[in-house]
C-alpha distance (Angstrom), angle and dihedral (degrees) to the residues before:
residue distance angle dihedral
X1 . . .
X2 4.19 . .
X3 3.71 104.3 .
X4 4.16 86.2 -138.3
X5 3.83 83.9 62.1
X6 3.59 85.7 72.5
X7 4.08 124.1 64.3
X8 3.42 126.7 159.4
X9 3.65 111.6 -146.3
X10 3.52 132.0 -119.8
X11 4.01 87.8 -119.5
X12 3.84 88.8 56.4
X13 3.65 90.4 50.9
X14 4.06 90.6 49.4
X15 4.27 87.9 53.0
X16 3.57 87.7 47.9
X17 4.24 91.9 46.2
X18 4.17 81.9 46.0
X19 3.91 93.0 55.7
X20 3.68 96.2 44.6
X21 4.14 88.2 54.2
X22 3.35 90.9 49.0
X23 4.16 88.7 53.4
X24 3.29 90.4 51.2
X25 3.78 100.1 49.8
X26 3.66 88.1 46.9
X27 3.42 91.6 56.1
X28 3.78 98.3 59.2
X29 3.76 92.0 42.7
X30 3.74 119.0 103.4
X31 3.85 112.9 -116.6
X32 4.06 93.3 -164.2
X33 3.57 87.5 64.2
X34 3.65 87.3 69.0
X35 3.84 86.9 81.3
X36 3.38 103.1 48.1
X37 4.29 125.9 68.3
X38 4.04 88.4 -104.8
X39 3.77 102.4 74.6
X40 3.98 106.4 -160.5
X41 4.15 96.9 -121.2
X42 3.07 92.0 -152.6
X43 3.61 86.8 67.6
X44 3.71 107.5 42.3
X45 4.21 87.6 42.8
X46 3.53 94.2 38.9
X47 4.06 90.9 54.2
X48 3.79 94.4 35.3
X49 4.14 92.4 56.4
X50 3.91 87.2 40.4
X51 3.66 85.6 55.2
X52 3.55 105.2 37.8
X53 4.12 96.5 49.0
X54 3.42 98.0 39.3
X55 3.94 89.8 49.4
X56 4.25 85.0 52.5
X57 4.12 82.1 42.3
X58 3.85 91.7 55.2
X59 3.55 98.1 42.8
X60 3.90 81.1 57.3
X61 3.40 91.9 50.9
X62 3.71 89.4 47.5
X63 3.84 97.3 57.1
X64 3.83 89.5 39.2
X65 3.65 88.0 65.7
X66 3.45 93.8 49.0
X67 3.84 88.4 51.6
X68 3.63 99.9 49.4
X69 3.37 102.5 51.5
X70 4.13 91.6 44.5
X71 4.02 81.7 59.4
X72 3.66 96.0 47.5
X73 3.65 86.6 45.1
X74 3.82 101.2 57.2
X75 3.95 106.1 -77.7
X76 3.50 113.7 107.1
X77 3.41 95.8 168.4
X78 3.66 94.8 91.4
X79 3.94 80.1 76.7
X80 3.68 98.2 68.7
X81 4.28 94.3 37.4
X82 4.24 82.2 55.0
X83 3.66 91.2 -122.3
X84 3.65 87.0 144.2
X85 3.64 95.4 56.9
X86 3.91 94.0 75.9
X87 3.66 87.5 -130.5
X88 3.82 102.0 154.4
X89 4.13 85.0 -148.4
X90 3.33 91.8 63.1
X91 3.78 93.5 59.8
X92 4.10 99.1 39.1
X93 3.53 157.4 67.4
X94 3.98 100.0 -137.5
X95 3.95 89.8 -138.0
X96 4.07 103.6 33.5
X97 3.96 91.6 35.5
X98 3.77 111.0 36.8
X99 3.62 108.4 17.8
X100 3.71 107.2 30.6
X101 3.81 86.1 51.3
X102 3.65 87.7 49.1
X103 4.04 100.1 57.6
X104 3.45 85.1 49.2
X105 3.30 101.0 52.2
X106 4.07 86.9 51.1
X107 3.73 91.8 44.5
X108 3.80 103.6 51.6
X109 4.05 110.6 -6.5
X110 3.87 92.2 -112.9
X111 3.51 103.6 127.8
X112 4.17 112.2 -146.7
X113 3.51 118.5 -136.7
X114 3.67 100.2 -106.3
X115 4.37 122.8 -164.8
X116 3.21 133.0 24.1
X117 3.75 139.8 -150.2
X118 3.89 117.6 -153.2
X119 3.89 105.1 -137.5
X120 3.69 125.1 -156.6
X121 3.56 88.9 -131.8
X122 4.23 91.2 -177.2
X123 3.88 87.9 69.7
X124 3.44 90.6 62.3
X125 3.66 112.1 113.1
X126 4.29 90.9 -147.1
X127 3.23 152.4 22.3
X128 3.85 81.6 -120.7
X129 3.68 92.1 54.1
X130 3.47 88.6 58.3
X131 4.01 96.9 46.2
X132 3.99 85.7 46.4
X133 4.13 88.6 51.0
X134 4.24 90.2 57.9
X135 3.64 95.5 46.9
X136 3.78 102.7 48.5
X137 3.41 86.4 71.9
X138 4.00 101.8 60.8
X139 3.99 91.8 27.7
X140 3.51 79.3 62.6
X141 3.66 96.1 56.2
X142 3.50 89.2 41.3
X143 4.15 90.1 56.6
X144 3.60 94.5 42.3
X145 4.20 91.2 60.9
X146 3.49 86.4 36.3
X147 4.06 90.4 60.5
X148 3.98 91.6 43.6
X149 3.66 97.2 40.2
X150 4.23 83.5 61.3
X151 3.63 96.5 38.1
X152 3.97 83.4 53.5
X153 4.00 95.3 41.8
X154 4.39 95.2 40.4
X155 3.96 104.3 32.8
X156 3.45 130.4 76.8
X157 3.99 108.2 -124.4
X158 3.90 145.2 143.9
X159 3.64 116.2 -79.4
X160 3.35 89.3 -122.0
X161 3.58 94.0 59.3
X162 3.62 90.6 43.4
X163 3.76 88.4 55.3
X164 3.64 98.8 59.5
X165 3.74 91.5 43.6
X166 3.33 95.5 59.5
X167 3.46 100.0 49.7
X168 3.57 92.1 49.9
X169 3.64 87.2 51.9
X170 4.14 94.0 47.2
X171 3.85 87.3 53.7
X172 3.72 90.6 48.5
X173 4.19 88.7 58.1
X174 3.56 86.2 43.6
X175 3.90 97.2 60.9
X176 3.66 89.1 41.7
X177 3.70 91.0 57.5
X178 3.72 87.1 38.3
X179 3.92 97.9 50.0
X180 4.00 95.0 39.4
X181 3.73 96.6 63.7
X182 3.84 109.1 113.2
X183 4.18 94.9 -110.8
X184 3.19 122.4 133.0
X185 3.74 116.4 -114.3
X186 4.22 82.7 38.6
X187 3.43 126.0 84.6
X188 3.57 99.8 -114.6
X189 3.70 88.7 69.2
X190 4.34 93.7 39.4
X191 3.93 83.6 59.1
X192 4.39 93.2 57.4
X193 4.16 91.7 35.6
X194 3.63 92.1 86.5
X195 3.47 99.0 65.8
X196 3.84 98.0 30.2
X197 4.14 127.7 106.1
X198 3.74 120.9 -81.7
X199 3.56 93.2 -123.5
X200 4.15 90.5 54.1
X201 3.44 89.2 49.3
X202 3.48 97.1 60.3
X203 3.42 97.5 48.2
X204 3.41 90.4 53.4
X205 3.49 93.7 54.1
X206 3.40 91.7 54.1
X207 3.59 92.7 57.5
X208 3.85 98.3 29.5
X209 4.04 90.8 102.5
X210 3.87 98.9 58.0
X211 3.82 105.2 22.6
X212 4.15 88.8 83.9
X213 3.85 90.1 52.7
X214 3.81 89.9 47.6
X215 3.60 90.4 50.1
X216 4.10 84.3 47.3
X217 3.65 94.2 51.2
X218 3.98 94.4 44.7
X219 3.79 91.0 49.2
X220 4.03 90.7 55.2
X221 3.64 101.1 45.4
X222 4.18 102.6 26.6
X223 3.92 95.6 70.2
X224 3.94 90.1 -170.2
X225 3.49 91.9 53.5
X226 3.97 89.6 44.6
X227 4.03 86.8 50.9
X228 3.35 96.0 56.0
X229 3.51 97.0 55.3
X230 3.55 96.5 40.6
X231 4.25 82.9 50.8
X232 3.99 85.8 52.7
X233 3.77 97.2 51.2
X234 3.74 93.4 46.5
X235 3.65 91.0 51.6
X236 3.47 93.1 50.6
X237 4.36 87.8 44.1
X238 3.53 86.9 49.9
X239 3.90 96.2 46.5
X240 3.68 89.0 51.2
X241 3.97 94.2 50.5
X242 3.63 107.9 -98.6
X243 3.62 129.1 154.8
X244 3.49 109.3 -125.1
X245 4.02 94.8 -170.8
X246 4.54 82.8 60.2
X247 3.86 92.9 47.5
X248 3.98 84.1 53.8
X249 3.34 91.2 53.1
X250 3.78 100.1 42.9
X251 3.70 86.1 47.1
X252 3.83 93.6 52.7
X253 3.94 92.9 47.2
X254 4.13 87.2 42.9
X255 4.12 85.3 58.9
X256 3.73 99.1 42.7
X257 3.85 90.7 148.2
X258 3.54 91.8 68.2
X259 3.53 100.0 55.2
């Protein structure tokens, strides 16, 4: 691939600037004060921006991926839509992608997939192409916790810190697990089309708008069903090395309102 066809944006750099000032304010906050009435705000805002950005940074990430390998694969028209730029704009609605995921992701702690990149999937050159194409987008995820998760587990840091990190990393497992089920409209499901029958295909595609907010709705009010995932993410947290007792607390800071 031409190195020019790559160029990260000065918006990506400004998420990226945004997450790092959050780390650092979360590191100087005091994490006992979590227990007490006087919340340290350093803390709580320090975790909350940390949070925040580098969920908007991931989801660039996320997309990225997506648009990479479509380029390698044959479709170069990711060039001209400035999918490459890892401009976050370029892969969202501001409302449906950024904020909507957001409120969710302070209401419950599911985090919605949030941009999307449309993919000229004929250009591919294979049906592996295509397969490839889906999963960047979760294995993404996936990598991202995986690189917090050991930054939390082999550096030194504040707790604080720490905290934040590892929430940010839990909610990265969480949309992996959540974007590699096999449903249509999901990733999971984009990475098995390829090599499915016409006729399951276009049923799919018929239902490939609403199945995701199905799945949404029965993961909020089917508390099995919501168990089971959260079960599956923590495995796959605790596989990778995370502290579950830091992702509580970054969680708890992240939520200060409802506290």
């Amino acid at each position: 691939m031409q190195r020019s066809a790559v160029r990260p944006s000065p918006v990506f750099y400004g998420i990226l600037a945004l997450t790092v000032l959050g780390g650092a304010l979360a590191a100087f906050g005091d994490v006992y004060s979590l227990a007490t009435t006087h919340r340290d705000p350093r803390l709580v805002a320090g975790i909350f921006i940390l949070v925040a950005a580098g969920w908007a940074l991931s989801l660039t990430l996320h997309e990225f991926g997506h648009a990479f390998l479509a380029y390698k694969g044959g479709d170069h028209s990711v060039v001209q839509k400035g999918y490459l730029n890892m401009d976050v704009r370029h892969y969202t609605d501001p409302v449906l992608s950024l904020v909507l995921p957001l409120i969710f992701l302070a209401i419950g702690g599911i985090p919605l997939p949030g941009g999307a990149v449309w993919i000229n999937r004929w250009a591919l050159r294979s049906r592996s192409s295509a397969t490839w194409v889906s999963l960047a987008g979760p294995l993404s995820n996936l990598a991202f916790g995986l690189v917090l998760t050991l930054s939390v587990a082999n550096i030194t840091m504040p707790e604080g810190l720490a905290a934040g990190l590892s929430y940010l990393a839990f909610l990265q497992i969480l949309a992996f697990v959540l974007n590699i089920l096999p449903v249509p409209g999901l990733d999971g499901f984009g990475a098995i089309e390829p090599y499915l029958s016409p006729q399951i295909r276009e049923t799919a595609a018929k239902i490939r708008p609403w199945a995701p907010l199905a799945l949404f709705a029965l993961l909020f009010a089917l508390d099995p069903l919501q168990s089971a995932f959260a079960e599956a993410s923590r495995w796959v947290f605790d596989s990778l090395g995370g502290s579950e007792r830091a992702a509580y607390i970054g969680s708890y800071a992240f939520r200060f309102w409802q506290h």
